[in-house]
LUMLUMDREN-2810 file (N, C-alpha, C; in Angstrom, 1 decimal):
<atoms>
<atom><aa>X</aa><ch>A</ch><at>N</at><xx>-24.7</xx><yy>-9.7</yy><zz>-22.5</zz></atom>
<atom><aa>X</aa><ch>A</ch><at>CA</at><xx>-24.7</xx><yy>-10.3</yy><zz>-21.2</zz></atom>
<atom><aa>X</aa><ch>A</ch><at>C</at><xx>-24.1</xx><yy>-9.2</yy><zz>-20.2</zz></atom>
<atom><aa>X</aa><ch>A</ch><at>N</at><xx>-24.8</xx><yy>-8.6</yy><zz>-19.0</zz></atom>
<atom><aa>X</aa><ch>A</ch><at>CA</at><xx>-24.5</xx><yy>-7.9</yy><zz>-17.9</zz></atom>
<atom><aa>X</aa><ch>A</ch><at>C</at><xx>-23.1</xx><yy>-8.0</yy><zz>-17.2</zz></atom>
<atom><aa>X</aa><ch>A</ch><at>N</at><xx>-22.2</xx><yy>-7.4</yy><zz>-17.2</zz></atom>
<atom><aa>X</aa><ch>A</ch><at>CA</at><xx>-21.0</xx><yy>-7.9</yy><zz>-16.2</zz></atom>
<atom><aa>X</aa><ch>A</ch><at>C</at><xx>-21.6</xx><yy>-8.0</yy><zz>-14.7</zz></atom>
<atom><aa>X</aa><ch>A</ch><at>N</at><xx>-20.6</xx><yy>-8.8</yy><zz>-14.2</zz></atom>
<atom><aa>X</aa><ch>A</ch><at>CA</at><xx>-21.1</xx><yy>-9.5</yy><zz>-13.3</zz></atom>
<atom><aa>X</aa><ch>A</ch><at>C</at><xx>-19.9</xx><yy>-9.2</yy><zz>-12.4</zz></atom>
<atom><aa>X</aa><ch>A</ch><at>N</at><xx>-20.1</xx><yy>-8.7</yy><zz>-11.1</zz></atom>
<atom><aa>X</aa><ch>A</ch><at>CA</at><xx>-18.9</xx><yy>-8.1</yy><zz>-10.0</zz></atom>
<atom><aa>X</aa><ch>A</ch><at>C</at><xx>-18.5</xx><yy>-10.0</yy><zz>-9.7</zz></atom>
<atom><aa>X</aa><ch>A</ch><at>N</at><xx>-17.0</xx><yy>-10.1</yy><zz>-9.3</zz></atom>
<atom><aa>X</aa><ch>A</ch><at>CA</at><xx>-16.5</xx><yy>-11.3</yy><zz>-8.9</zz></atom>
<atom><aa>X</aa><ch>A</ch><at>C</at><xx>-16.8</xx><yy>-11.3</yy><zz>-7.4</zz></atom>
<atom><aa>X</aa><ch>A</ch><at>N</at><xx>-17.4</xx><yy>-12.5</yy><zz>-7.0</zz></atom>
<atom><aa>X</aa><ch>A</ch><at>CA</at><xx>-18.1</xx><yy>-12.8</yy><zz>-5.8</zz></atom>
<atom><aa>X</aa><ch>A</ch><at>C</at><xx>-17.5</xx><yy>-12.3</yy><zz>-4.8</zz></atom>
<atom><aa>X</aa><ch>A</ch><at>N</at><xx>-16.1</xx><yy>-12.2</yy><zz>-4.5</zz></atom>
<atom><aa>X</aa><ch>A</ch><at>CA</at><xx>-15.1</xx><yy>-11.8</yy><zz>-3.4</zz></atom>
<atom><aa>X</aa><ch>A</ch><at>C</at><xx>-15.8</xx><yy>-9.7</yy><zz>-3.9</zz></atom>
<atom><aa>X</aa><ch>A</ch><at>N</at><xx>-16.3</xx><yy>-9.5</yy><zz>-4.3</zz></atom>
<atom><aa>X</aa><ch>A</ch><at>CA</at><xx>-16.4</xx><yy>-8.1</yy><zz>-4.6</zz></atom>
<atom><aa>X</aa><ch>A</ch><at>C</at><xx>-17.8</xx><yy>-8.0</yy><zz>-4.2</zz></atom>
<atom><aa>X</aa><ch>A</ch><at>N</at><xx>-18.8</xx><yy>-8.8</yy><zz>-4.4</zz></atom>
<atom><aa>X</aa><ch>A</ch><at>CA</at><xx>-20.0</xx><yy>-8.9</yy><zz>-4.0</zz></atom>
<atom><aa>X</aa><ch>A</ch><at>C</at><xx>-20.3</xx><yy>-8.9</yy><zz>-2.3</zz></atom>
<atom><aa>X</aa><ch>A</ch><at>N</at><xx>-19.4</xx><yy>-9.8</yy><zz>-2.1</zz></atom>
<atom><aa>X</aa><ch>A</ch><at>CA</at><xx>-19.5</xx><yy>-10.1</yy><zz>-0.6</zz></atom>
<atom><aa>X</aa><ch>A</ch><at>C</at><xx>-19.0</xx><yy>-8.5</yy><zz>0.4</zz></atom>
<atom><aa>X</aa><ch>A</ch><at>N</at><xx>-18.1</xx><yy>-8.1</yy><zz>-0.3</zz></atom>
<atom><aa>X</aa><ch>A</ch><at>CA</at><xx>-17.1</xx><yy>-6.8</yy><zz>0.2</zz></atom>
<atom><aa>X</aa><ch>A</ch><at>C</at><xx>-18.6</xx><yy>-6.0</yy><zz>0.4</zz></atom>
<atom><aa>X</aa><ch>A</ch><at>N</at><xx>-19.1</xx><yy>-5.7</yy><zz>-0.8</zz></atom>
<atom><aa>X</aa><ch>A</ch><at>CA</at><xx>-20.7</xx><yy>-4.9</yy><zz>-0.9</zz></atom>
<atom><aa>X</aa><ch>A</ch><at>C</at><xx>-21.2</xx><yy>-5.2</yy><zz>0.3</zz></atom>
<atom><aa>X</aa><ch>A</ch><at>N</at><xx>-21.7</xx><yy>-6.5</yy><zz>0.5</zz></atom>
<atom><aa>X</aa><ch>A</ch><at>CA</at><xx>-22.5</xx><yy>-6.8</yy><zz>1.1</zz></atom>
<atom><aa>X</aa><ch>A</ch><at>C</at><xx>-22.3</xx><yy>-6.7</yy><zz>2.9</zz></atom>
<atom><aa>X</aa><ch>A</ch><at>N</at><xx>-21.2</xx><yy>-6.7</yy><zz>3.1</zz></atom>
<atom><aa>X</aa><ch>A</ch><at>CA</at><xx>-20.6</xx><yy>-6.1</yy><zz>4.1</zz></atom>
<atom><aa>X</aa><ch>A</ch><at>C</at><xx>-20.7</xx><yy>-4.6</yy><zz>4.8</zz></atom>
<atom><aa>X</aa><ch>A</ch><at>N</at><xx>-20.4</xx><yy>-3.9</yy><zz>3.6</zz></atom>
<atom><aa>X</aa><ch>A</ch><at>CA</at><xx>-20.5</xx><yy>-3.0</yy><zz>3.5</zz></atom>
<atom><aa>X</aa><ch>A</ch><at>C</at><xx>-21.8</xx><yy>-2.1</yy><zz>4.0</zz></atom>
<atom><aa>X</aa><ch>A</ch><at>N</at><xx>-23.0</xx><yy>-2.9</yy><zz>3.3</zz></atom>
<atom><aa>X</aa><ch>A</ch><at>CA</at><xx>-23.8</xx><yy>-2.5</yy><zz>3.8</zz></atom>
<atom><aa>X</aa><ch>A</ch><at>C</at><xx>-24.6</xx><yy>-2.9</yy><zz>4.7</zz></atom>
<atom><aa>X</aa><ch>A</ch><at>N</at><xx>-24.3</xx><yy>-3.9</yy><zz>5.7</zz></atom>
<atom><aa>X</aa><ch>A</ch><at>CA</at><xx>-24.7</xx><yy>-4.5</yy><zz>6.8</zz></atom>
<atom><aa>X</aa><ch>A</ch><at>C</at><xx>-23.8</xx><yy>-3.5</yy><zz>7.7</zz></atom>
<atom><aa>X</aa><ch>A</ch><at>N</at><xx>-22.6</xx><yy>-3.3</yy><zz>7.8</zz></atom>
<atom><aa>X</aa><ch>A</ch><at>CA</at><xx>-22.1</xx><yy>-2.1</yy><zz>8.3</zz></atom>
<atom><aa>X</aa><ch>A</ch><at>C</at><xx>-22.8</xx><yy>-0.5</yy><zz>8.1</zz></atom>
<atom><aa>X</aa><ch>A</ch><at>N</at><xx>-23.2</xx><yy>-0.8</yy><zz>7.4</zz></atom>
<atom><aa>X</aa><ch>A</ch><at>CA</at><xx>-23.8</xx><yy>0.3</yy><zz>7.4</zz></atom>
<atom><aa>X</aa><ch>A</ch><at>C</at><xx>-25.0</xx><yy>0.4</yy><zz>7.4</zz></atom>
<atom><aa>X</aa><ch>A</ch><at>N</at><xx>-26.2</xx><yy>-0.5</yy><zz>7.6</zz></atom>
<atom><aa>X</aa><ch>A</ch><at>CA</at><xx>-27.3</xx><yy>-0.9</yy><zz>8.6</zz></atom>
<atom><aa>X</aa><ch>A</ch><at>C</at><xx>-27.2</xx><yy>-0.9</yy><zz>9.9</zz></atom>
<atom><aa>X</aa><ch>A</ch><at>N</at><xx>-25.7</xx><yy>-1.2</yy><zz>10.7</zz></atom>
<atom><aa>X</aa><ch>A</ch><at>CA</at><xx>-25.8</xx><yy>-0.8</yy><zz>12.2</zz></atom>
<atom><aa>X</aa><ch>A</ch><at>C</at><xx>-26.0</xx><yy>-2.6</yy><zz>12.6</zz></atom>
<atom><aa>X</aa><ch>A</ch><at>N</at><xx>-26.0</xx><yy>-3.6</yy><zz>11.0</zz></atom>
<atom><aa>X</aa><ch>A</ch><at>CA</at><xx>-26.2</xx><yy>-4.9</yy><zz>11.8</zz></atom>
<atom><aa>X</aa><ch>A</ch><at>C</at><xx>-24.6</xx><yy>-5.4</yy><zz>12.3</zz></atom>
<atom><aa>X</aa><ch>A</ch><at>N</at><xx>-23.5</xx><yy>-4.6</yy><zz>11.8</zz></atom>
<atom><aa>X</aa><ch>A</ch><at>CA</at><xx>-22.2</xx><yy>-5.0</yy><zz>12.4</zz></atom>
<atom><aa>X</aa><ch>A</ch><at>C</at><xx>-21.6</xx><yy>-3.4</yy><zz>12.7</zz></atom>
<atom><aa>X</aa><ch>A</ch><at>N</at><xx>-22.3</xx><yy>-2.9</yy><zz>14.1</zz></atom>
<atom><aa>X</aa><ch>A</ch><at>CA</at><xx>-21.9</xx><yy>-1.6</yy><zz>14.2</zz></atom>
<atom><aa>X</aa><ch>A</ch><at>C</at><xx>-20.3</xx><yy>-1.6</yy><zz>14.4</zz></atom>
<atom><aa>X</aa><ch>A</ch><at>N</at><xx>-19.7</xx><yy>0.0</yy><zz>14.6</zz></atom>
<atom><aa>X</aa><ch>A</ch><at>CA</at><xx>-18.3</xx><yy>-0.1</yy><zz>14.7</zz></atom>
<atom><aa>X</aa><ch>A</ch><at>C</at><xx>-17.6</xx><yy>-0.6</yy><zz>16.2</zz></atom>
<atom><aa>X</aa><ch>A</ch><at>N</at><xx>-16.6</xx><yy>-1.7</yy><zz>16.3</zz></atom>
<atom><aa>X</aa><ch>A</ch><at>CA</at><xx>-16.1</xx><yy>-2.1</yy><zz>17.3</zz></atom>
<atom><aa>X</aa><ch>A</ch><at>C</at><xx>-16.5</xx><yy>-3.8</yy><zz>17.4</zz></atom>
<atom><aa>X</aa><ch>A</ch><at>N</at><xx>-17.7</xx><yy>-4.3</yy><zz>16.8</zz></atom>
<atom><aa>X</aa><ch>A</ch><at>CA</at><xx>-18.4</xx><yy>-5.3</yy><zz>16.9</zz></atom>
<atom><aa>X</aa><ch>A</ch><at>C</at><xx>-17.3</xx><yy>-6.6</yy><zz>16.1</zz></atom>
<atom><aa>X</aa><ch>A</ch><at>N</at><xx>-17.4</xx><yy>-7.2</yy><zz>16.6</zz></atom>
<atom><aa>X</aa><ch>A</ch><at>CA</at><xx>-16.7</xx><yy>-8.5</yy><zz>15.9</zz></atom>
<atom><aa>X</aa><ch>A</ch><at>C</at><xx>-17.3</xx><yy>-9.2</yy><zz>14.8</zz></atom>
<atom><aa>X</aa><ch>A</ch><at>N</at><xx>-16.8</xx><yy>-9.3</yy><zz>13.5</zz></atom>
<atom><aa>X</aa><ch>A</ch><at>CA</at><xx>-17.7</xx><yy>-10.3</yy><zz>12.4</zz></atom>
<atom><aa>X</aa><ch>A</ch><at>C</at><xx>-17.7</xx><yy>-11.5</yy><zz>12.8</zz></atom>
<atom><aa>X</aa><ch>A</ch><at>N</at><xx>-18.4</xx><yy>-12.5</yy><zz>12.3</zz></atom>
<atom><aa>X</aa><ch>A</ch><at>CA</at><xx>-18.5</xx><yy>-13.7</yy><zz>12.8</zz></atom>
<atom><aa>X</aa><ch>A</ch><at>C</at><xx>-17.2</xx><yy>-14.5</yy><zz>11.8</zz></atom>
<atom><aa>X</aa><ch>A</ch><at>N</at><xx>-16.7</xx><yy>-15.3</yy><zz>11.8</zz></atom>
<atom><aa>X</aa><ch>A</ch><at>CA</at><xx>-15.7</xx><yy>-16.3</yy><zz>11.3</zz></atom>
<atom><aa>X</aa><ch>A</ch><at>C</at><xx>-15.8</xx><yy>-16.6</yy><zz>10.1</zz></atom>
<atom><aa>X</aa><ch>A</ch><at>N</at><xx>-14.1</xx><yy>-16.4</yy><zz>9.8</zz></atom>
<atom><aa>X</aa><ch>A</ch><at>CA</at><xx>-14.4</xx><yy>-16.6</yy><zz>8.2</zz></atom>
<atom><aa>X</aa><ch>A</ch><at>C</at><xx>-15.0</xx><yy>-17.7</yy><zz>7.5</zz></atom>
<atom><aa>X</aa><ch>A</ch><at>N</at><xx>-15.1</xx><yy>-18.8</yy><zz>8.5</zz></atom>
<atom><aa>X</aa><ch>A</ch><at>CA</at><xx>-16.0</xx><yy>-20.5</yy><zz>8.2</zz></atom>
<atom><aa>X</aa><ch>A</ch><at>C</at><xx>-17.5</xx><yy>-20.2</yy><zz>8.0</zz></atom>
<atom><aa>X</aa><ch>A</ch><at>N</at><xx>-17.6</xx><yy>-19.6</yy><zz>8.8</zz></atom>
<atom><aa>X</aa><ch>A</ch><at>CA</at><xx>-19.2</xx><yy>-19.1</yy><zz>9.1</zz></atom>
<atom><aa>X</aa><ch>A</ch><at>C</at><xx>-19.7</xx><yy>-18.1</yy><zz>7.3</zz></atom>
<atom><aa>X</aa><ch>A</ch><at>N</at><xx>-18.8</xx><yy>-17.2</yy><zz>7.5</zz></atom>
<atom><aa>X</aa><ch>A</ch><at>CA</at><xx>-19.1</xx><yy>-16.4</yy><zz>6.4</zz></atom>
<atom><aa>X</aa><ch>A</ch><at>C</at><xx>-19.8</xx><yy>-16.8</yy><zz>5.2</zz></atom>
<atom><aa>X</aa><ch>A</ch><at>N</at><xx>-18.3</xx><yy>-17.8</yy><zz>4.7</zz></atom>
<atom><aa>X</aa><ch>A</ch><at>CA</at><xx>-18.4</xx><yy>-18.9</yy><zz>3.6</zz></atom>
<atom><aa>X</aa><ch>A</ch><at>C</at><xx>-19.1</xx><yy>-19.8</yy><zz>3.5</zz></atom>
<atom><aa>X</aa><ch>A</ch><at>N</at><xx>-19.8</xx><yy>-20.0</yy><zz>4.8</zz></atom>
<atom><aa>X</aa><ch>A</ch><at>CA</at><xx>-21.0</xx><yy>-21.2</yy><zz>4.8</zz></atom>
<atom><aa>X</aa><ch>A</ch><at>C</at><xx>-22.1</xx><yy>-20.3</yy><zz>4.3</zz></atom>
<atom><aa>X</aa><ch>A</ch><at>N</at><xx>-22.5</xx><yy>-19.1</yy><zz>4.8</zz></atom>
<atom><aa>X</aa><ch>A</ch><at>CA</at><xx>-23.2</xx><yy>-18.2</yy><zz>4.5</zz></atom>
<atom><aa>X</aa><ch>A</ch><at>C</at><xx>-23.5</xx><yy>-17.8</yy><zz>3.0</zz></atom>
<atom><aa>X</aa><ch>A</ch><at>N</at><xx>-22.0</xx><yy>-17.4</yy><zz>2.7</zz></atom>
<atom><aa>X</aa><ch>A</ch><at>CA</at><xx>-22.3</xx><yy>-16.6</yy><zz>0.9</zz></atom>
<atom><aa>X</aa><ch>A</ch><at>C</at><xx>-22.1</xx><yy>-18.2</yy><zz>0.3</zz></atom>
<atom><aa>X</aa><ch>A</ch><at>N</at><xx>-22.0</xx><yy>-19.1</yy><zz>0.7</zz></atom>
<atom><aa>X</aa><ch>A</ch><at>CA</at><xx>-21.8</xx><yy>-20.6</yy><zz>0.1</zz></atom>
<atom><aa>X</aa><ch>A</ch><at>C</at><xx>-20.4</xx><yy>-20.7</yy><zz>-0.9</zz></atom>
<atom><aa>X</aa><ch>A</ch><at>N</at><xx>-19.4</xx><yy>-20.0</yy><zz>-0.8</zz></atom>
<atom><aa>X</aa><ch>A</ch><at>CA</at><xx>-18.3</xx><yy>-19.9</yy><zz>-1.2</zz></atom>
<atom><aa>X</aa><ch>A</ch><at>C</at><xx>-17.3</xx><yy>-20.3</yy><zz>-0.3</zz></atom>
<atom><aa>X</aa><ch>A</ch><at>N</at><xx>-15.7</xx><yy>-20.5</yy><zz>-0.9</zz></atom>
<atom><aa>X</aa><ch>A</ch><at>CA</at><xx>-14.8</xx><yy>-20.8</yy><zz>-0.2</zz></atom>
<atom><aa>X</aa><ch>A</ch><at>C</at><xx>-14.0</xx><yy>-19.8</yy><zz>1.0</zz></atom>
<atom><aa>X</aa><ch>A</ch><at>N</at><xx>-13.8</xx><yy>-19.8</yy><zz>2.0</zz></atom>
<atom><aa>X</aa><ch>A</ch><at>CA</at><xx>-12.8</xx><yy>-19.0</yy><zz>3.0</zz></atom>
<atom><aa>X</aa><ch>A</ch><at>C</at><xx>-12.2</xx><yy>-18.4</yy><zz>2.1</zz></atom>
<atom><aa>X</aa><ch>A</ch><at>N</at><xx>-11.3</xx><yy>-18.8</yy><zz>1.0</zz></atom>
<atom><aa>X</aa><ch>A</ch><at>CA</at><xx>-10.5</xx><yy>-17.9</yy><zz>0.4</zz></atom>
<atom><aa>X</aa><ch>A</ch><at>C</at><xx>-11.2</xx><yy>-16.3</yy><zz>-0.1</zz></atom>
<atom><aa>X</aa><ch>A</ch><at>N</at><xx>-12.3</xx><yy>-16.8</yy><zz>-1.1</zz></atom>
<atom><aa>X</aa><ch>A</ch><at>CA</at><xx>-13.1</xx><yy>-15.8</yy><zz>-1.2</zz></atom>
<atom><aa>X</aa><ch>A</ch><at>C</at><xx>-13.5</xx><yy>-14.6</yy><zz>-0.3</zz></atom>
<atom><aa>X</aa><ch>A</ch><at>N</at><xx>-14.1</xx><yy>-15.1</yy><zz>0.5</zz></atom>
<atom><aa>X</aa><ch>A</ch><at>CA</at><xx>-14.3</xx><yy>-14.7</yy><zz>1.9</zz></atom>
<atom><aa>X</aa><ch>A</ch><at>C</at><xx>-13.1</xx><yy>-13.7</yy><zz>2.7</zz></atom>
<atom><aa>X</aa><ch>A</ch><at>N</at><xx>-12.2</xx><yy>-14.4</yy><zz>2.9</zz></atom>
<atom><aa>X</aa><ch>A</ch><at>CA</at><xx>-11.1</xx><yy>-13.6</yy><zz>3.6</zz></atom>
<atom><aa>X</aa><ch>A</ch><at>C</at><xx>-10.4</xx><yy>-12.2</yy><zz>2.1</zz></atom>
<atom><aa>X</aa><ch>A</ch><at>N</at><xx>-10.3</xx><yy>-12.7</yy><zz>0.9</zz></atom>
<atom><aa>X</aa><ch>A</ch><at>CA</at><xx>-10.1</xx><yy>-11.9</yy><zz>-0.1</zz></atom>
<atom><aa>X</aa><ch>A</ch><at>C</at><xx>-10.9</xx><yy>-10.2</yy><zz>0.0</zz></atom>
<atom><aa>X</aa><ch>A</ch><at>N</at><xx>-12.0</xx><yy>-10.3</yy><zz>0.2</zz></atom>
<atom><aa>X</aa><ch>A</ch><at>CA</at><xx>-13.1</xx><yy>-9.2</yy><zz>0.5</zz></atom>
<atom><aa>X</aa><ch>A</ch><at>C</at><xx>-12.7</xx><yy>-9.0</yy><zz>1.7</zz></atom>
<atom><aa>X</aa><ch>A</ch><at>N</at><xx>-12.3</xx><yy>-9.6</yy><zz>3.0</zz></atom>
<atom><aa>X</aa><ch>A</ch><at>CA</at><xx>-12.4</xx><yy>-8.7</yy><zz>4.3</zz></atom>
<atom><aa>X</aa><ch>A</ch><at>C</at><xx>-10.5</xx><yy>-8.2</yy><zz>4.2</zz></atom>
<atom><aa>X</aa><ch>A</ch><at>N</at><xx>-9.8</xx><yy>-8.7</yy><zz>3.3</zz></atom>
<atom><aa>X</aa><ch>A</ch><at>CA</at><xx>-8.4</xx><yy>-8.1</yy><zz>3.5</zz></atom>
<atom><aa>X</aa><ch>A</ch><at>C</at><xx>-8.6</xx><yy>-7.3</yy><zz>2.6</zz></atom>
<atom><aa>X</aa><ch>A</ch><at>N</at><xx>-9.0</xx><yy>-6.7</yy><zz>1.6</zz></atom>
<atom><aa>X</aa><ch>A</ch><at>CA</at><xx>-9.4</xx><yy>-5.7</yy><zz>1.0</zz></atom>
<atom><aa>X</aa><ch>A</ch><at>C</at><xx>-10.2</xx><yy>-4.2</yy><zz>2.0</zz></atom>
<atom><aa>X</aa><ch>A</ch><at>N</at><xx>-11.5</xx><yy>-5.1</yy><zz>2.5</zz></atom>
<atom><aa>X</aa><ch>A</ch><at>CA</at><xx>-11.6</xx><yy>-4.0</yy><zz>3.5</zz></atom>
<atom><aa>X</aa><ch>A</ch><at>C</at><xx>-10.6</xx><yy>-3.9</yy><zz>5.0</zz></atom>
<atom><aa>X</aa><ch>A</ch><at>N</at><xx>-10.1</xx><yy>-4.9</yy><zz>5.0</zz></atom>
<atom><aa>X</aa><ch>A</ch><at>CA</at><xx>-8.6</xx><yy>-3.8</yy><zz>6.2</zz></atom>
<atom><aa>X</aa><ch>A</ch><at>C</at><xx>-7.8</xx><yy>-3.1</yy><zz>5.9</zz></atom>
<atom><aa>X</aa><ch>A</ch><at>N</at><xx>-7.6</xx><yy>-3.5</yy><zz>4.4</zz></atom>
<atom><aa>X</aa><ch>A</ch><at>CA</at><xx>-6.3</xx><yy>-2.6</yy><zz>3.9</zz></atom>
<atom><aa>X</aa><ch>A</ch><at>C</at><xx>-7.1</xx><yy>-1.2</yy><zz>3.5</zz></atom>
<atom><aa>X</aa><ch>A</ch><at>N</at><xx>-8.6</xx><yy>-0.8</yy><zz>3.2</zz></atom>
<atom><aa>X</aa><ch>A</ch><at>CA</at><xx>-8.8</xx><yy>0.5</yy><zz>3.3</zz></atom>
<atom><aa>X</aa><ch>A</ch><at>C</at><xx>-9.1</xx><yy>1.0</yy><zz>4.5</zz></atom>
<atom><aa>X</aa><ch>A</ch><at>N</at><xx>-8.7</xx><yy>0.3</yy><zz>5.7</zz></atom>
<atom><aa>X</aa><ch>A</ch><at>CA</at><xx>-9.5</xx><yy>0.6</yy><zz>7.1</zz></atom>
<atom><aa>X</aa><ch>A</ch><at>C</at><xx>-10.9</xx><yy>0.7</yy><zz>7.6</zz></atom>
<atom><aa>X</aa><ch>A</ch><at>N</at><xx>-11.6</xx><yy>0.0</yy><zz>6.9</zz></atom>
<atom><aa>X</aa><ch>A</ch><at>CA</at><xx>-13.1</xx><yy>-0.1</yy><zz>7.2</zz></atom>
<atom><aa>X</aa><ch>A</ch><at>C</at><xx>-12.9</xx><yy>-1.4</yy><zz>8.2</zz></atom>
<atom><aa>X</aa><ch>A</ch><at>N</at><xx>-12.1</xx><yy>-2.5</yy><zz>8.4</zz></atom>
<atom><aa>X</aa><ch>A</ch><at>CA</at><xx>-12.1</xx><yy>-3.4</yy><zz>9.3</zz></atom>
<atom><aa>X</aa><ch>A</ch><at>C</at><xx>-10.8</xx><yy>-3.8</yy><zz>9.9</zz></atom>
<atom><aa>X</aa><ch>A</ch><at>N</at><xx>-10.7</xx><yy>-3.9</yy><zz>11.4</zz></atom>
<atom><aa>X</aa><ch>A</ch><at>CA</at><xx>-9.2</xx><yy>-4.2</yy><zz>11.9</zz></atom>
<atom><aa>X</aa><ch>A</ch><at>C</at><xx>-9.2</xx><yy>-5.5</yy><zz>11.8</zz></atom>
<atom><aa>X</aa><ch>A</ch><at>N</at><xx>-8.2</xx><yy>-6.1</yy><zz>11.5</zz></atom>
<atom><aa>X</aa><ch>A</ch><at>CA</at><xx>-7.4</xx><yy>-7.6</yy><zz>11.6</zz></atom>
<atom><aa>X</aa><ch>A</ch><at>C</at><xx>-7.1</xx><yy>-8.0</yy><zz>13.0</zz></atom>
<atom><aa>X</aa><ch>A</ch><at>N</at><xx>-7.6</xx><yy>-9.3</yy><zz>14.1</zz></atom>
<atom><aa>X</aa><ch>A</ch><at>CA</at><xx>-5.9</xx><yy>-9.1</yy><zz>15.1</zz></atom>
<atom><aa>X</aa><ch>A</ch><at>C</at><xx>-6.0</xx><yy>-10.6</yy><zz>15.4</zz></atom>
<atom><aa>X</aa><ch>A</ch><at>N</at><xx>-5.0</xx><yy>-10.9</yy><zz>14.9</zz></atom>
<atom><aa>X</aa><ch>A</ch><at>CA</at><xx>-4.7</xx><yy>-11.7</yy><zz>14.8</zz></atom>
<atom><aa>X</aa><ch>A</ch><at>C</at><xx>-5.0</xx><yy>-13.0</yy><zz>16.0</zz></atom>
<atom><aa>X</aa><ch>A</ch><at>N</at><xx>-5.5</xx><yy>-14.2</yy><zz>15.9</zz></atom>
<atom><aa>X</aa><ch>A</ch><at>CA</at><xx>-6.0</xx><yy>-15.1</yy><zz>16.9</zz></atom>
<atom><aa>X</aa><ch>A</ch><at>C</at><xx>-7.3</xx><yy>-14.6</yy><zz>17.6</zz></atom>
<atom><aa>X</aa><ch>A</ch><at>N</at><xx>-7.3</xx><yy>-13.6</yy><zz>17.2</zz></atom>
<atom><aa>X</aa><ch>A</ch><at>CA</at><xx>-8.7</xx><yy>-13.2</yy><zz>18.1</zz></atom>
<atom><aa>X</aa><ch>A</ch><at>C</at><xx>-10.1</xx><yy>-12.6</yy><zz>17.1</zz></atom>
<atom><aa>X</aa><ch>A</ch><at>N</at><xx>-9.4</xx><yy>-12.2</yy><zz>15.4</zz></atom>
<atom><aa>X</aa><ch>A</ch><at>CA</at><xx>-10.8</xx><yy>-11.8</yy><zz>15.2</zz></atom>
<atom><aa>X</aa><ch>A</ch><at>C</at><xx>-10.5</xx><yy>-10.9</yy><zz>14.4</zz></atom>
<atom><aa>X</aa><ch>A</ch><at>N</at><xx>-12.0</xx><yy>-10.6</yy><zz>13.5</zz></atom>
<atom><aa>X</aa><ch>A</ch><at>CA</at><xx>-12.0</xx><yy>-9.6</yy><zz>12.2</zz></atom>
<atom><aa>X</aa><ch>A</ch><at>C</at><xx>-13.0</xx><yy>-8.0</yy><zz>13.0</zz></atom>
<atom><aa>X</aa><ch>A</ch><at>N</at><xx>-13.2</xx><yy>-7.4</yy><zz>13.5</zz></atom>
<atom><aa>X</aa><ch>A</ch><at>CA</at><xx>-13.6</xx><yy>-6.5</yy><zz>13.7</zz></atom>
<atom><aa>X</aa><ch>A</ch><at>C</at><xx>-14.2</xx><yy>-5.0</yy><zz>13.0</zz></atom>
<atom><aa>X</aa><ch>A</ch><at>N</at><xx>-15.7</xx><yy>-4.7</yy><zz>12.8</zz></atom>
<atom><aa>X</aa><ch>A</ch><at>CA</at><xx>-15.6</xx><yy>-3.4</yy><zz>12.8</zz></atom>
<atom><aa>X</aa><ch>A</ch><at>C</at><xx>-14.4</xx><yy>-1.8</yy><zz>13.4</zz></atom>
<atom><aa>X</aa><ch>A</ch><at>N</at><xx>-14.2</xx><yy>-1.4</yy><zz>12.1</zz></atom>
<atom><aa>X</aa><ch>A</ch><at>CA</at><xx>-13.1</xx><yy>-0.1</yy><zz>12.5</zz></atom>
<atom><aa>X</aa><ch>A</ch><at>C</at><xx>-14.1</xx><yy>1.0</yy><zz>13.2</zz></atom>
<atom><aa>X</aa><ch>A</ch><at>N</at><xx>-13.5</xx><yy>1.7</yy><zz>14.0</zz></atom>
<atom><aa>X</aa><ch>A</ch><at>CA</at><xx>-13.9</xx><yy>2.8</yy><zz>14.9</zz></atom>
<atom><aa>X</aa><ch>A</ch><at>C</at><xx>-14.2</xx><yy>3.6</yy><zz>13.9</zz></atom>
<atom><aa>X</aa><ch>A</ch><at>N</at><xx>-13.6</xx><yy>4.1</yy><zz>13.1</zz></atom>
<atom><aa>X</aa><ch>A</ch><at>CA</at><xx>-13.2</xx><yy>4.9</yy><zz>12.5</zz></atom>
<atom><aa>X</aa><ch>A</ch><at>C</at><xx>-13.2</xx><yy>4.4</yy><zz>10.6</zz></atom>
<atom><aa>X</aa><ch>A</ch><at>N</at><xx>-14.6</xx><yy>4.8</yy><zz>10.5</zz></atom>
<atom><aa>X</aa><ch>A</ch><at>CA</at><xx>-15.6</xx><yy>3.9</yy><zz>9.1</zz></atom>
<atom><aa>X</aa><ch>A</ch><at>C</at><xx>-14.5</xx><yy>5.5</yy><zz>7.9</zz></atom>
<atom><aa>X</aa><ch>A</ch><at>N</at><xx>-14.2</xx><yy>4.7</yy><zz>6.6</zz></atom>
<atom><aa>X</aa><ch>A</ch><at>CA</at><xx>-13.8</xx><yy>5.9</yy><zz>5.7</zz></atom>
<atom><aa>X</aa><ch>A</ch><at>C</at><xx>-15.4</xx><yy>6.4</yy><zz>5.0</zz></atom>
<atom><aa>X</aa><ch>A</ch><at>N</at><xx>-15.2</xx><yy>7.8</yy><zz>4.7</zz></atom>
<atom><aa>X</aa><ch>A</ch><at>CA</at><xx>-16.5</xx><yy>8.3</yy><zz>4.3</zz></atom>
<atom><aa>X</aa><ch>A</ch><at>C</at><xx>-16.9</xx><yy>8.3</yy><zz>2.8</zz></atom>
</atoms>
């Protein structure tokens, strides 16, 4: 049986590469972590798991009450 990336790791991907399609160019706001989870059909927790992962490498800013954000400044 194939290993299988954990869905909070999948979604990170999948980000990843819509960021890097230009469909969440840099500075642009992601849509809500509710929204997200309705999307990948998983729980917020999951969801926010994968985008504090990508803050803490700096591919996305945090600020608090207002939003998840593309970084200016993508690591290469």
């Amino acid at each position: 049986m194939p290993y299988e990336q954990p869905l909070w790791r999948q979604i990170r991907e999948d980000l990843r590469a819509r960021i890097k399609a230009g469909i969440h160019p840099a500075g642009s706001k992601l849509p809500a972590v509710r929204l997200l989870a309705e999307e990948y059909e998983t729980s917020h927790v999951t969801v926010r798991r994968a985008l504090d992962t990508m803050i803490e490498s700096g591919e996305l800013v945090g600020r608090q009450g207002i939003g998840v954000f593309v970084s200016d400044q993508q690591p290469s």
